[in-house]
C-alpha positions as CSV (number, residue, x, y, z in Angstrom):
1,X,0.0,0.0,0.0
2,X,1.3,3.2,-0.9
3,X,0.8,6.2,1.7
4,X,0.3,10.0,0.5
5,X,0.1,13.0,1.9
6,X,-2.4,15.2,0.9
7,X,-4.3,18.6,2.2
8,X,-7.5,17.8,0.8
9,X,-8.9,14.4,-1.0
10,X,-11.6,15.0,-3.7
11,X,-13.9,11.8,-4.3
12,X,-15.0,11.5,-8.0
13,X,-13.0,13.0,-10.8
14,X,-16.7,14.0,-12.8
15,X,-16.7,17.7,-13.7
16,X,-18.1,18.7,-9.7
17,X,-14.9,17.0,-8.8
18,X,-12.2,18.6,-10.9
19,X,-13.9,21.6,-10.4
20,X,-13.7,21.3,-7.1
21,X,-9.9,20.5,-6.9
22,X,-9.2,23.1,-9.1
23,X,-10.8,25.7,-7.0
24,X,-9.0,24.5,-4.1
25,X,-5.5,24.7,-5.9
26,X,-6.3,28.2,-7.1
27,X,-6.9,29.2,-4.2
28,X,-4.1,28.0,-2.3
29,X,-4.4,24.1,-1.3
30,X,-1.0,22.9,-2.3
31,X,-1.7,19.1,-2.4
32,X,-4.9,18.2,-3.8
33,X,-5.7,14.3,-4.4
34,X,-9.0,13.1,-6.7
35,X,-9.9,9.7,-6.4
36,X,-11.9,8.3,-8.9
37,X,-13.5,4.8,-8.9
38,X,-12.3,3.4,-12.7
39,X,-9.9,4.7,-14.7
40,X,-10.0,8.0,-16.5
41,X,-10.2,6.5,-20.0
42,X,-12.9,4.8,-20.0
43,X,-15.8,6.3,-22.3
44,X,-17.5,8.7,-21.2
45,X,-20.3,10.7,-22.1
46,X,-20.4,14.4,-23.0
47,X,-21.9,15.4,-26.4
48,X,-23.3,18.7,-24.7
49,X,-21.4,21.8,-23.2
50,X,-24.5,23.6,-21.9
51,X,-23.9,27.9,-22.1
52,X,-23.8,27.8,-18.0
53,X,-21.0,25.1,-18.4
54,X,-18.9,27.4,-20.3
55,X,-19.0,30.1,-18.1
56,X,-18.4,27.8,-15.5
57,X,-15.0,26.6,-17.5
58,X,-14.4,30.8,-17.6
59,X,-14.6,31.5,-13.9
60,X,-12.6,28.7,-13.2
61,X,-9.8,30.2,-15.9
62,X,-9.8,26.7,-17.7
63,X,-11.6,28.0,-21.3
64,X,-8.9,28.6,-22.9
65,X,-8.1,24.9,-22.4
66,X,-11.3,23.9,-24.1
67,X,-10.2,25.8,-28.0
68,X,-7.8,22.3,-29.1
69,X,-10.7,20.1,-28.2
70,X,-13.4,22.6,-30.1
71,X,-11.3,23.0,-33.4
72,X,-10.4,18.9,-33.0
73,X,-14.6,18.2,-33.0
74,X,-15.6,21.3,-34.3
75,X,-17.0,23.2,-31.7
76,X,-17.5,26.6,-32.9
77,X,-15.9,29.1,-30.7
78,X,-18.2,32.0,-31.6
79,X,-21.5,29.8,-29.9
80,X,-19.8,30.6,-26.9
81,X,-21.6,33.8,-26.8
């Protein structure tokens, strides 16, 4: 068993959780953990980034991050708006 030390442990890696440990480091948390219950490439499911989940993706400074994945699929970034 390996043992880690971490200031705060996030349970579930779905977008509450990441958004949840990124907060935290932004704000300061040095060692943030998320534990998630099967591995991160499994399929998933995610067809639809609803206008209230961008903004969310803005305020948390991680939009930016989004524009490979939009020109990859061809997300338009103008329906941002």
């Amino acid at each position: 068993m390996i043992r880690e030390q971490t200031d705060l442990l996030v349970i579930g890696g779905g977008p509450s959780g990441c958004a949840a440990a990124l907060s935290a480091k932004k704000n300061g948390i040095k060692n943030v953990t998320i534990v998630e219950s099967q591995p991160y490439d499994r399929h998933r499911i995610g067809e639809i980034l609803l206008t209230n989940t961008i903004m969310d993706f803005v305020r948390l400074g991680i939009d930016n991050d989004l524009y490979p994945y939009i020109e990859k699929y061809g997300w338009n970034k103008s329906s941002q708006s």
